[in-house]
N, C-alpha and C positions, 0 to 999 in steps of 0.2 A: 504493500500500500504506500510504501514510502516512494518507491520510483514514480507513481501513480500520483499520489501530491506535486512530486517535483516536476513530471512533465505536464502536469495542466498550466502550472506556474511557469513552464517556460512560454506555453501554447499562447499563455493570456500576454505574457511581454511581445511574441513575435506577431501576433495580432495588431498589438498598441504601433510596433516601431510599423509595418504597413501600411497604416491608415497615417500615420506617421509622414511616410512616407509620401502617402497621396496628395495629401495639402501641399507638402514643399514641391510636387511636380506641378500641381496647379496658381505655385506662385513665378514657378521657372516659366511657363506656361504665359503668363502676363507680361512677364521681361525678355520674351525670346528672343526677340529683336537685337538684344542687347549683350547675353551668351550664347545663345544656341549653337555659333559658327565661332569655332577655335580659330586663332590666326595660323598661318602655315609654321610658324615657326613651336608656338603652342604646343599645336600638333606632332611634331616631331621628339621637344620633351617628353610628352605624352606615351608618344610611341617606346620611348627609350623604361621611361618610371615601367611601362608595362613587362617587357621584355624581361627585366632587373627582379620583377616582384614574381613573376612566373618561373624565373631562374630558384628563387628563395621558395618557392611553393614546391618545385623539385625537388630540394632537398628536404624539405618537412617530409614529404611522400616517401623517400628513399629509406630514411631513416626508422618513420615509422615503421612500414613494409619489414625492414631490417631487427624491429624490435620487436614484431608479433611472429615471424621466423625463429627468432629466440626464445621465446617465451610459450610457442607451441611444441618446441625441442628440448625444453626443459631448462635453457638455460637464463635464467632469472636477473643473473646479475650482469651480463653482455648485453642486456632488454635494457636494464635501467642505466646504461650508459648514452644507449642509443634514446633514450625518451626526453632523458638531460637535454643532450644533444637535440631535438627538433623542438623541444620546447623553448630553447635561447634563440632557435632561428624565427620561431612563431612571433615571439616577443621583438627581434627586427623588424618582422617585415610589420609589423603593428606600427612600432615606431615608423618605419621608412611612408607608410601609404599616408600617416596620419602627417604627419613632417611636410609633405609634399603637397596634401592637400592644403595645409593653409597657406602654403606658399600662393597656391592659384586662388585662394578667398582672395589675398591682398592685392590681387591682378583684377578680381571680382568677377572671375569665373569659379562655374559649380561645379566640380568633379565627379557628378554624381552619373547614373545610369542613361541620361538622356543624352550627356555627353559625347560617354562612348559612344550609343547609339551612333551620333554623330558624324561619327571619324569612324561608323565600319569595322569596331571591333568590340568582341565580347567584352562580357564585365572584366577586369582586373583581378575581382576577388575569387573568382571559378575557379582556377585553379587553385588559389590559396585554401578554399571553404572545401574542397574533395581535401588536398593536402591534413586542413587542421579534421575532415570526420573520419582519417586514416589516424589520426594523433591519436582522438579520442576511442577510436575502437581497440588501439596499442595500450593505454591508458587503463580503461577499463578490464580488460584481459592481463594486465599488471595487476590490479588493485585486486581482482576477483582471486586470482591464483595465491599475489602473497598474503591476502587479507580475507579473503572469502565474502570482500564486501562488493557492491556493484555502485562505482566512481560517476560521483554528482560533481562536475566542473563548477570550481568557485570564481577560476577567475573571468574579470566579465568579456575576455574577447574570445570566450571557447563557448561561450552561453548559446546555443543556438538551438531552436528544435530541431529544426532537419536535421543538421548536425548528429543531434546525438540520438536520436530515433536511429537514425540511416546506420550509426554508429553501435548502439545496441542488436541492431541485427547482424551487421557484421561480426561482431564479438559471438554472438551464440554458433556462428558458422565455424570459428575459431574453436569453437568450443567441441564440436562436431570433430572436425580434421585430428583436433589433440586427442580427441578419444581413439580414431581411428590410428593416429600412428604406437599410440600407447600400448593397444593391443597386437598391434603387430612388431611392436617390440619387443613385448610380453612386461610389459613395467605398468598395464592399466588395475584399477580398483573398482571392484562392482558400486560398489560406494559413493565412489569417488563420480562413475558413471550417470550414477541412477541422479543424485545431484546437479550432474550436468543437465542432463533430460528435465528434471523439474524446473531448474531456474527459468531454461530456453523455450520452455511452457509457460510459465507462468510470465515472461517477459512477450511472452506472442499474445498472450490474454489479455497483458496491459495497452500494449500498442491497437490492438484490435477494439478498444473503446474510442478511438479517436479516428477523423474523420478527414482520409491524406485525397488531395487532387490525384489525379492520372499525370499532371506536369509536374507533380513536387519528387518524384522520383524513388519515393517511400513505401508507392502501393507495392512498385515490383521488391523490393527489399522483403515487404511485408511478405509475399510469395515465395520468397526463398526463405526466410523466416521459417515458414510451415514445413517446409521441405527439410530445414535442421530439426526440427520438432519429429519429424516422422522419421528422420533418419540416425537420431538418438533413442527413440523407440525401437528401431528396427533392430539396431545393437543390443539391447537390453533382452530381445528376444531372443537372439542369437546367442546370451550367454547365462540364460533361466539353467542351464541346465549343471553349470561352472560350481 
């Protein structure tokens, strides 16, 4: 019930920053005239801050990637060197996009989505936001294994629902593959199993009270989601007799 508090509380913030959202598009909207067309030169910084912040989204991605490798291997403490590690770069590129942005307020251009739109390329933060909900499923598959707890993000630039929805499901898939290599090692716990099967149960339960678009990228997570659920069952079957 606690993940279930925490994700409605995230649900209610990313609601607020959207409509949020909407009004400052509807006041950019009144002043088009005035930002809508970056000058060529603009444009070109632009181009470069994107390139630089996509570069630092690679390496979050690597890293993580790098950490949930480790930590479905068993090795725990090679994980939390790699998590150190993309969590310092996360924290750059935070600083770096925020740094940059006020540079272009004081120009009194708005960095925001209609911008890009603009100039013909995707958001900036796409690769960062796959990047930081590869963090958080690395994150969460840390804290579940050394702590057996399931990792509520405090700081506020991980806070995201899709994020950590998208991220919760990845993690039970993790959870899936560790059990599968565990038993073909011969180092798994029925225990240890059946645990895995009920969390990634009972976290498909929670996510299935909430109400994801076809374009938020969640429903299909949510689908695989079920396929880890039926596929820690199917293990559990396979070893009634152990």
């Amino acid at each position: 019930m606690k993940i279930l508090n925490y994700l409605k509380k995230l649900e209610k913030e990313e609601i607020k920053k959207v409509n949020k959202t909407k009004q400052e598009d509807l006041k950019l909207l009144k002043k088009s005239k005035e930002v809508s067309i970056l000058s060529k030169e603009l444009k070109y910084d632009f181009l470069e801050l994107i390139r630089e912040l996509e570069n630092i989204g690679g390496n979050i991605l690597k890293l993580s990637k790098k950490a949930i490798n480790n930590l479905t291997n068993n090795k725990g403490d090679k994980a939390e060197d790699f998590l150190i590690m993309a969590f310092k770069e996360i924290k750059f590129f935070d600083d770096k996009f925020s740094k940059l942005k006020k540079e272009f307020q004081i120009k009194k251009i708005n960095i925001e989505q209609s911008d890009i739109q603009e100039i013909k390329i995707d958001k900036p933060e796409n690769d960062f936001l796959n990047a930081k909900e590869e963090y958080l499923e690395a994150i969460i598959l840390f804290s579940y294994l050394k702590k057996g707890l399931i990792y509520k993000p405090k700081e506020k630039l991980l806070k995201n629902f899709k994020s950590y929805t998208g991220a919760l499901s990845d993690f039970c898939g993790e959870l899936l593959r560790k059990a599968k290599l565990n038993i073909i090692e011969k180092k798994y716990s029925k225990k240890e199993i059946k645990k895995y099967y009920q969390n990634t149960k009972d976290i498909y339960q929670i996510l299935s009270s909430f109400s994801f678009s076809n374009k938020s990228g969640v429903r299909q997570k949510m689908e695989q989601l079920k396929d880890h659920v039926k596929g820690l069952e199917n293990i559990l079957f396979d070893l009634k007799d152990d």
